[in-house]
C-alpha atoms as one frame of an Amber mdcrd trajectory, in Angstrom:
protein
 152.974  -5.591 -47.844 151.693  -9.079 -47.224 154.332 -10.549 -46.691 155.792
  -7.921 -44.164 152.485  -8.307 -42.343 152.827 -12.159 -42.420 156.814 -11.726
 -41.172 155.820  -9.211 -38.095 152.135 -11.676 -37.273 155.074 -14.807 -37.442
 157.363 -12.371 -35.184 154.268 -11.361 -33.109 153.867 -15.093 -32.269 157.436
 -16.213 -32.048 157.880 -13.556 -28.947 154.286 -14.130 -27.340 155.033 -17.763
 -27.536 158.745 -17.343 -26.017 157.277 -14.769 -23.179 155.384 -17.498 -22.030
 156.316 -18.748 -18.554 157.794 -22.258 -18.277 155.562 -23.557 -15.251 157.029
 -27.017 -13.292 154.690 -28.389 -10.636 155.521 -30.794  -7.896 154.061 -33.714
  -5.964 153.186 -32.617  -1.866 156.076 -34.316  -0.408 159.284 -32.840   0.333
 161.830 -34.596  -2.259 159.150 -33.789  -5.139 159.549 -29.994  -3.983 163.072
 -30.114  -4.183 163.878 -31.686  -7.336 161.059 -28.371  -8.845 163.117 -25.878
  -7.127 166.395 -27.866  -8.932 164.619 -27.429 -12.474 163.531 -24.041 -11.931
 166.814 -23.043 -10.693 168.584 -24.586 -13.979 165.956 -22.373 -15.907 166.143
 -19.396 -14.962 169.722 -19.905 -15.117 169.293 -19.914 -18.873 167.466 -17.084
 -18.812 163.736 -18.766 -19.067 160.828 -17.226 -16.832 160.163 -20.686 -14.937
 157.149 -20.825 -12.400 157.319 -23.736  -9.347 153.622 -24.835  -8.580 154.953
 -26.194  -5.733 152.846 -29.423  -3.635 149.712 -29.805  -5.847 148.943 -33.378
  -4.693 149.461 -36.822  -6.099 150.436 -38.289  -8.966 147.481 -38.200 -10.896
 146.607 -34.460 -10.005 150.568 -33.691 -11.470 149.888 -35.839 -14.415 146.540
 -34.949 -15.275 147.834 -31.409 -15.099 150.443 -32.177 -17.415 148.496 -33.367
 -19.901 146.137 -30.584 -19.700 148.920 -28.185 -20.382 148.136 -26.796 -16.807
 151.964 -27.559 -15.817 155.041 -27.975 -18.680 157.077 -30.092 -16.239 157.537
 -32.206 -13.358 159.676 -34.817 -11.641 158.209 -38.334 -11.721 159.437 -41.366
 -11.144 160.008 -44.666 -13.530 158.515 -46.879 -11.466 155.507 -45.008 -10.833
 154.928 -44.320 -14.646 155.109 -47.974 -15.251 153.872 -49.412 -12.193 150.910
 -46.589 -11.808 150.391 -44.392 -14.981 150.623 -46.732 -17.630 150.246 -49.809
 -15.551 147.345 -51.194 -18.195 149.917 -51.222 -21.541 152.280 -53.365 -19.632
 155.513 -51.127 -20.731 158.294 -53.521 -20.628 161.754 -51.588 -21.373 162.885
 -48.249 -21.694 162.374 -47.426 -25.265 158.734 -49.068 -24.815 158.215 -46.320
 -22.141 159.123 -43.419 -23.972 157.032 -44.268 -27.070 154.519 -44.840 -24.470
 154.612 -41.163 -23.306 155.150 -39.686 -26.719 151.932 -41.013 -27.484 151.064
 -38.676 -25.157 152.849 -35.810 -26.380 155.457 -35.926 -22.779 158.993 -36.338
 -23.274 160.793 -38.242 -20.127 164.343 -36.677 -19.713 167.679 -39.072 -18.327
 167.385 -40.567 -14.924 168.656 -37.908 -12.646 170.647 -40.533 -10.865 169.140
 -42.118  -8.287 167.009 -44.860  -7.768 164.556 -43.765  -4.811 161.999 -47.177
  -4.489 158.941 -47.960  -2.372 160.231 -50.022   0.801 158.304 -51.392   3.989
 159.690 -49.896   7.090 159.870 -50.553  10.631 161.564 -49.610  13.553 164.760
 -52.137  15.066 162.533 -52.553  18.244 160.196 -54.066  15.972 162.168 -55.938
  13.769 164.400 -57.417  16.619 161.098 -59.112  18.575 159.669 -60.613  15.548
 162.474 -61.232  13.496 162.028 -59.496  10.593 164.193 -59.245   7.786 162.632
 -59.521   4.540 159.026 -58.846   3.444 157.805 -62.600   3.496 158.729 -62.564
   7.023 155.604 -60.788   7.495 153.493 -63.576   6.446 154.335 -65.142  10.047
 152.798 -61.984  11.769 149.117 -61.478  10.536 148.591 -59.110  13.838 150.799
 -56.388  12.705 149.062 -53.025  12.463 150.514 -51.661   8.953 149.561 -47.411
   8.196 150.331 -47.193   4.677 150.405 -43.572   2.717 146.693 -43.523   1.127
 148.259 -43.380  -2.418 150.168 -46.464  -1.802 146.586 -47.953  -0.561 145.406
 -47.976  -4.060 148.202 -47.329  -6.159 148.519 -50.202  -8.999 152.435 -50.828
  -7.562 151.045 -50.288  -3.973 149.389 -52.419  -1.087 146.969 -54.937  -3.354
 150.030 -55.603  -5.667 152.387 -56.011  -2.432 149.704 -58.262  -0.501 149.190
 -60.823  -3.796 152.739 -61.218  -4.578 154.026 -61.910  -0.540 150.557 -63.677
   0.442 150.100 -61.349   3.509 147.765 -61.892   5.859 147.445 -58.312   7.592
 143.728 -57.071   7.651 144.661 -53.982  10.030 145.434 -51.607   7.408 144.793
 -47.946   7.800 145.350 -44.876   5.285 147.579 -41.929   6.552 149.452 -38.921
   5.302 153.310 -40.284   4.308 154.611 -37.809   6.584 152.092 -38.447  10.080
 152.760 -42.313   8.969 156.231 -41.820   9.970 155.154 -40.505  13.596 152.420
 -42.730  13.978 155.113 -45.466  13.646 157.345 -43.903  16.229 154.171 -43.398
  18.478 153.684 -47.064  18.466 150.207 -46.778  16.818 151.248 -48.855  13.720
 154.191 -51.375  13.188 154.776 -50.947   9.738 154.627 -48.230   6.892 155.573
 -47.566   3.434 158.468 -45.276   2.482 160.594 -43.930   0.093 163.905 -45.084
   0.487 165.634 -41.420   0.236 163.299 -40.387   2.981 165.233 -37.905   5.920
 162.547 -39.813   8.210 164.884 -42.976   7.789 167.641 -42.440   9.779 166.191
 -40.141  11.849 164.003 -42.577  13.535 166.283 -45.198  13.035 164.289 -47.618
  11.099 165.085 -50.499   9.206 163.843 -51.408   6.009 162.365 -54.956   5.007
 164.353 -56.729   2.151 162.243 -56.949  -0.995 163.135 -60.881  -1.268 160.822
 -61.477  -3.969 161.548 -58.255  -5.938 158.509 -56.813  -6.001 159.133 -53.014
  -6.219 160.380 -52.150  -9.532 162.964 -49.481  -9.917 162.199 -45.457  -9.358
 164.622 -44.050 -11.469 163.756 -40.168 -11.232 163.169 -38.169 -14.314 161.492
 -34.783 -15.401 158.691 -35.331 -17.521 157.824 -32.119 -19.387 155.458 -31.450
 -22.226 156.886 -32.659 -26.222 155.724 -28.972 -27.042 158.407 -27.495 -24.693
 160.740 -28.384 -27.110 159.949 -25.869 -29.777 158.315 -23.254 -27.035 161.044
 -22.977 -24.770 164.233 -25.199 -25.804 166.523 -23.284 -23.451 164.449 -24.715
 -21.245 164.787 -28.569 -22.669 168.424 -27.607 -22.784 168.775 -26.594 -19.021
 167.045 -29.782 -17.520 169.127 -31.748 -19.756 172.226 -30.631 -17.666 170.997
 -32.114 -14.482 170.764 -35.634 -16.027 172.842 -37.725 -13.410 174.311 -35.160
 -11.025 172.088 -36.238  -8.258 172.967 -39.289  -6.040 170.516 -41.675  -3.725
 173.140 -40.077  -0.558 172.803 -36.709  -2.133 169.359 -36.811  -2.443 168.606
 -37.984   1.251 170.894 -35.287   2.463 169.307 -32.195   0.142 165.943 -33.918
   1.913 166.980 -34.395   5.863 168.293 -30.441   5.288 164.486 -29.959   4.432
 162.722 -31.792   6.396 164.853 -32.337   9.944 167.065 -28.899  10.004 164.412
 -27.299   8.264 166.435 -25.281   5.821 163.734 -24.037   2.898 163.559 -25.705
  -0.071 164.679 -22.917  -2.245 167.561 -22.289  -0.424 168.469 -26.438  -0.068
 167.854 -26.371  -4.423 169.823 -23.308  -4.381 173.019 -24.549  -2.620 172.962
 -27.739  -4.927 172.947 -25.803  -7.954 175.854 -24.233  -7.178 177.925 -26.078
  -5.533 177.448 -28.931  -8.744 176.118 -26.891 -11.667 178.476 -23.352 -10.764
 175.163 -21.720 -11.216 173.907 -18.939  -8.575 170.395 -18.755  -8.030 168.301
 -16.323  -5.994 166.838 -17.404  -3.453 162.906 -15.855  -2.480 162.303 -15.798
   1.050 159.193 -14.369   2.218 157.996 -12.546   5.319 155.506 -13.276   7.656
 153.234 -10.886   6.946 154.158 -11.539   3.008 152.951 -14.789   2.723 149.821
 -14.023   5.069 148.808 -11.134   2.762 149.148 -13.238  -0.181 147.414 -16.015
   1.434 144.245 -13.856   2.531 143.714 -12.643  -0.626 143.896 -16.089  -2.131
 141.467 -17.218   0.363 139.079 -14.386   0.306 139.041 -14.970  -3.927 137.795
 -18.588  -2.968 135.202 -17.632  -0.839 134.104 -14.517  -2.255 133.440 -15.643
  -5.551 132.133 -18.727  -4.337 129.788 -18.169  -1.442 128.898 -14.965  -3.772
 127.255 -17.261  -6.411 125.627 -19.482  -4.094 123.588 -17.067  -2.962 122.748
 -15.345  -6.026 121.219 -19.540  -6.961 120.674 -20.940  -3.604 117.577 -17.744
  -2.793 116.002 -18.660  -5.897 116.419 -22.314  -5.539 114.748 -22.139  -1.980
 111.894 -19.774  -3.313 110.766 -22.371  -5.970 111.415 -24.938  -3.191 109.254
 -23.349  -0.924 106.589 -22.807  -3.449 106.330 -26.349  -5.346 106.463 -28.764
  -3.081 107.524 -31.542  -5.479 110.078 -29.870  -7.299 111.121 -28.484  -3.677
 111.863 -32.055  -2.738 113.663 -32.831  -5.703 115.760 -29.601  -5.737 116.727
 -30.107  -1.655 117.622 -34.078  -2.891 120.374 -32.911  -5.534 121.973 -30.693
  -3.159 121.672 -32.621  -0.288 123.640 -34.664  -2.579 126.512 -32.665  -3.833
 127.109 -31.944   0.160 127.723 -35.779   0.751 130.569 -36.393  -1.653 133.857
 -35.888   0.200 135.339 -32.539  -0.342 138.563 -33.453  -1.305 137.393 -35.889
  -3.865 134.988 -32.923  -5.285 138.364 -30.619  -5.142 139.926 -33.672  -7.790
 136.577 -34.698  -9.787 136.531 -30.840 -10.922 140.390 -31.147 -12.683 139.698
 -32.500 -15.758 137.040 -29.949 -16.568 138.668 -27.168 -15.340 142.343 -27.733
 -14.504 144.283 -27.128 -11.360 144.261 -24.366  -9.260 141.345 -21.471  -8.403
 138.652 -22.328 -10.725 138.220 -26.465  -9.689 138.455 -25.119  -6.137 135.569
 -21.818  -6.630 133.238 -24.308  -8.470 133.510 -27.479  -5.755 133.314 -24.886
  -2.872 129.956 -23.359  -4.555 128.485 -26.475  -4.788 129.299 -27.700  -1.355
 127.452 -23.896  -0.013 124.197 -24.886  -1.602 122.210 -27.314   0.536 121.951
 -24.294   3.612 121.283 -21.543   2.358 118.559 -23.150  -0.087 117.200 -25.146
   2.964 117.002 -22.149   5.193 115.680 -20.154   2.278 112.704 -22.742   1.840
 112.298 -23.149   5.656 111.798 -19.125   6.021 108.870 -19.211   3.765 107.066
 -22.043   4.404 107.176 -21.819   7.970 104.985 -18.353   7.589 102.301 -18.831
   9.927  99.181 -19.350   7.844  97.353 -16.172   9.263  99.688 -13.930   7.930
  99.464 -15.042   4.871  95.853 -14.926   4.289  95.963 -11.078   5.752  98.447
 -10.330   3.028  96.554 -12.041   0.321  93.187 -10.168   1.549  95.375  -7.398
   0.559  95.528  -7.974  -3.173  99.050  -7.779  -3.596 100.837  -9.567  -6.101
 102.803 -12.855  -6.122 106.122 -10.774  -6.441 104.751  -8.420  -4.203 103.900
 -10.227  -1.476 107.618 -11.927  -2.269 109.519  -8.953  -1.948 107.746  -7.117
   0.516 106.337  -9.353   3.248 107.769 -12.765   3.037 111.368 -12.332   2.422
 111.366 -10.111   5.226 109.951 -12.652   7.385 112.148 -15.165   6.094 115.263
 -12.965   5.985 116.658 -14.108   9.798 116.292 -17.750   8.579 118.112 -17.027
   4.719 120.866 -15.372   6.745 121.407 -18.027   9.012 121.712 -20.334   5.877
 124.082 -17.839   4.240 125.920 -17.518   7.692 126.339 -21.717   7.839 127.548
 -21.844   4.247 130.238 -19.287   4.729 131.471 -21.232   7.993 132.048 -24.144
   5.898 133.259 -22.338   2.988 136.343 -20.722   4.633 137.493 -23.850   5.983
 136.748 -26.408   3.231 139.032 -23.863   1.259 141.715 -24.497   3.311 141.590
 -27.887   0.902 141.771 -25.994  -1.979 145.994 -25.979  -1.690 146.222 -29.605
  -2.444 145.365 -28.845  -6.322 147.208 -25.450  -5.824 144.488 -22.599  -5.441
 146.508 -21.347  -2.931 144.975 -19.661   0.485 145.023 -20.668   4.134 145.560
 -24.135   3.252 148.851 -23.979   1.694 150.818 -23.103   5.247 148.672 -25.622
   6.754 149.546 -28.357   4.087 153.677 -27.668   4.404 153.438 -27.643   8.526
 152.237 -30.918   8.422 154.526 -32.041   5.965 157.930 -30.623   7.787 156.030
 -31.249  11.249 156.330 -27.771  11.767 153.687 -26.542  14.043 153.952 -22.472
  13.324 153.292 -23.002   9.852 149.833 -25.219  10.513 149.036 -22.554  12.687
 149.920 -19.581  10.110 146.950 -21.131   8.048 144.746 -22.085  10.952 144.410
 -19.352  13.010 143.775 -17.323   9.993 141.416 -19.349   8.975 139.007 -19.517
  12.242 139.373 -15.414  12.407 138.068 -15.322   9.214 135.244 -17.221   9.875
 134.448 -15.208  13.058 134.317 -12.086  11.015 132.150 -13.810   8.758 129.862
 -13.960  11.554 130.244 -10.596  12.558 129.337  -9.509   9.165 126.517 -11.132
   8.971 125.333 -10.210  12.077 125.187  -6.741  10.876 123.642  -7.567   7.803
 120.665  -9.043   9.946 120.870  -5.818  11.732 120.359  -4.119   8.380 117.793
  -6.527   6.716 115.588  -7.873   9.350 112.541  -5.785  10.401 113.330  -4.130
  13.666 110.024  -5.755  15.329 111.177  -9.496  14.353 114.728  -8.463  16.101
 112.631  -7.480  18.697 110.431 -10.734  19.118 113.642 -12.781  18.575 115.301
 -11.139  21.611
């Protein structure tokens, strides 16, 4: 009988462990999407339940997600691993990368089959006045305006590197998003950005690429990196990626991205259309409504907020009432959150990963902290500004310290704690909106692919959704003054 039991627990695990979904994430820029809709598309064709996280942010959020076991998969890039990832062991070969990684416990697939480096671009207008070829012909130009992709600022293979090894002079360097960089350059507000050399953005504004004369950018070979567990959870899986090794081109790969990007063809259906037409595999392709993704996108949103704002107020009340009554500690307690509401919300979003992975709960924890700091301060403004008369006629009374609490002074305070509550929710719904760069999902996630395919409907599906949430906010909690505040203070107020 034991061993039975031990064969069915064994069995019991076997299919648990295989009914696991295979989930590959991808990097928030368009070729990175592609390439995940390519592996899950080779999955599924092999009958595995894949997930795509699809744009989660930059290479460390992918990677630190990997590691973490949040994601089993997701393409990378040689270079990067080498140049970014691992930059401090100095991996010199191949073979010395790979043992690298299975340190790690990640496997790094075959190239793919292209080669997709960093270049500097510029456009022939550009290059004709000045004369620029190569990258050391910037040295002659120390006025150029150069808007670099805010990874690339501070990436170990980026800028710094770049500026050491060509002794460039620039000082007029600014951070942008690697997609606005592309129409900043075309707007004339810089004169030089970083791209990738598969980029649709290339031809399409008809730029011309600076020759890397002293070899500087290494080679980008692009590979899947997925977890050395997959292997024994899901080796269909293993199996399927392990088909696509070489069957995409640097051409190829340009044209799967202008489809994207400039004839804006979805991603799905661009991954799907590859597949077949060089694997003989048919996938389905998921296109959603509308009114789909907005429904799915509300509820995201509203689990961000609720839960957040939610537990803000059930600490920020207290937090102001012991604020309000101990002057010291009040000072103290208004200091730390004061705090917390200075750090920059995406970098709150990204300190919360490694604690708590990607997704909903990194985003519900740095959006409760950032909805502290008003509704405590309102909280401990309500009480103490009590006029001093009234209190002394409610302590002539005899009542109680939680007495007089609950029955005269959060009343009194009550339009102030709303008003708090009411400021908090404001910022709430749209610092969620940031939430999609680590993949919680919500308003943010429209918003984040319009800007990347310059497609203004889809900044809008997020935005407008966005601000009429936060009106209705409003509304609500107008009503909920209606229902807490004493009739007479509504009266004075008016």
């Amino acid at each position: 009988m034991k061993r039975v039991a031990l064969a069915l627990a064994f069995v019991f695990i076997a299919t648990t462990a295989s009914a696991q979904p295979v989930t590959i994430g991808s990097k928030k820029f368009t070729e990175s999407v592609i390439l995940g809709e390519i592996a899950a598309d080779v999955g599924r064709a092999a009958g595995v339940d894949v997930r795509h996280r699809r744009e989660l942010g930059g290479t460390r959020v992918l990677w630190g997600a990997l590691l973490a076991g949040e994601i089993d998969a997701y393409p990378e890039y040689t270079g990067t691993l080498t140049g970014e990832i691992l930059a401090g062991e100095k991996v010199g070969d191949e073979a010395a990368l790979r043992a690298a990684l299975a340190a790690r416990g990640v496997v790094m697939g075959p190239s793919l089959g292209f080669n997709d480096t960093y270049a500097i671009g510029v456009t022939r207008t550009t290059a004709e006045r000045l004369g620029l070829k190569t990258l050391s012909d910037l040295k002659a130009h120390p006025e150029l305006r150069l808007g670099f992709n805010n990874e690339f600022l501070d990436r170990g293979d980026g800028w710094r590197g770049l500026k050491a090894r060509y002794a460039l002079p620039q000082e007029n360097v600014r951070g942008l998003d690697h997609d606005l960089a592309y129409r900043a350059l075309a707007a004339g507000d810089v004169d030089a950005t970083d791209v990738y050399t598969t980029d649709a953005e290339i031809p399409y504004y008809g730029l011309m690429l600076l020759q890397d004369d002293l070899r500087y950018f290494p080679t980008y070979d692009a590979v899947l990196l997925y977890r050395a567990d997959l292997a024994t959870r899901a080796p269909a899986a293993v199996a399927a990626f392990a088909r696509l090794a070489g069957t995409i081109d640097a051409p190829s790969m340009a044209a799967m991205n202008a489809q994207a990007k400039i004839d804006r063809v979805p991603e799905s259906d661009v991954a799907a259309a590859f597949v077949s037409a060089k694997l003989g595999i048919v996938a389905e392709t998921r296109s959603d409504t509308v009114w789909s993704r907005l429904a799915r996108n509300t509820i995201d949103h509203l689990v961000l907020v609720g839960i957040s704002l939610g537990a803000a107020i059930l600490i920020s009340v207290p937090l102001g009432i012991i604020a309000a009554r101990r002057a010291r500690l009040g000072q103290a307690i208004l200091a730390v959150t004061g705090t917390l509401q200075t750090i920059p919300s995406l970098a709150l979003f990204v300190f919360m990963i490694p604690f708590l992975g990607i997704g909903g709960p990194p985003a519900i924890v740095a959006l409760f902290l950032y909805s502290l700091l008003p509704i405590v301060r309102n909280t401990q403004a309500g009480l103490t500004g009590i006029a001093p008369s009234v209190r002394e006629s409610v302590e002539a009374l005899g009542l109680s310290s939680s007495a007089r609490l609950r029955l005269v002074e959060l009343p009194l305070a009550a339009r102030s704690i709303l008003a708090g509550i009411k400021t908090s929710a404001v910022i709430n719904i749209g610092t969620a909106t940031l939430g999609a760069l680590i993949g919680a999902g919500g308003y943010g996630q429209p918003i984040l692919t319009g800007i990347r395919l310059d497609d203004v409907r889809l900044i809008l599906e997020g935005a407008v959704p966005a601000a009429v949430m936060a009106l209705a906010a409003q509304a609500l909690f107008e009503i909920a003054e209606r229902a807490v505040v004493p009739r007479g203070l509504r009266l004075a107020r008016g």
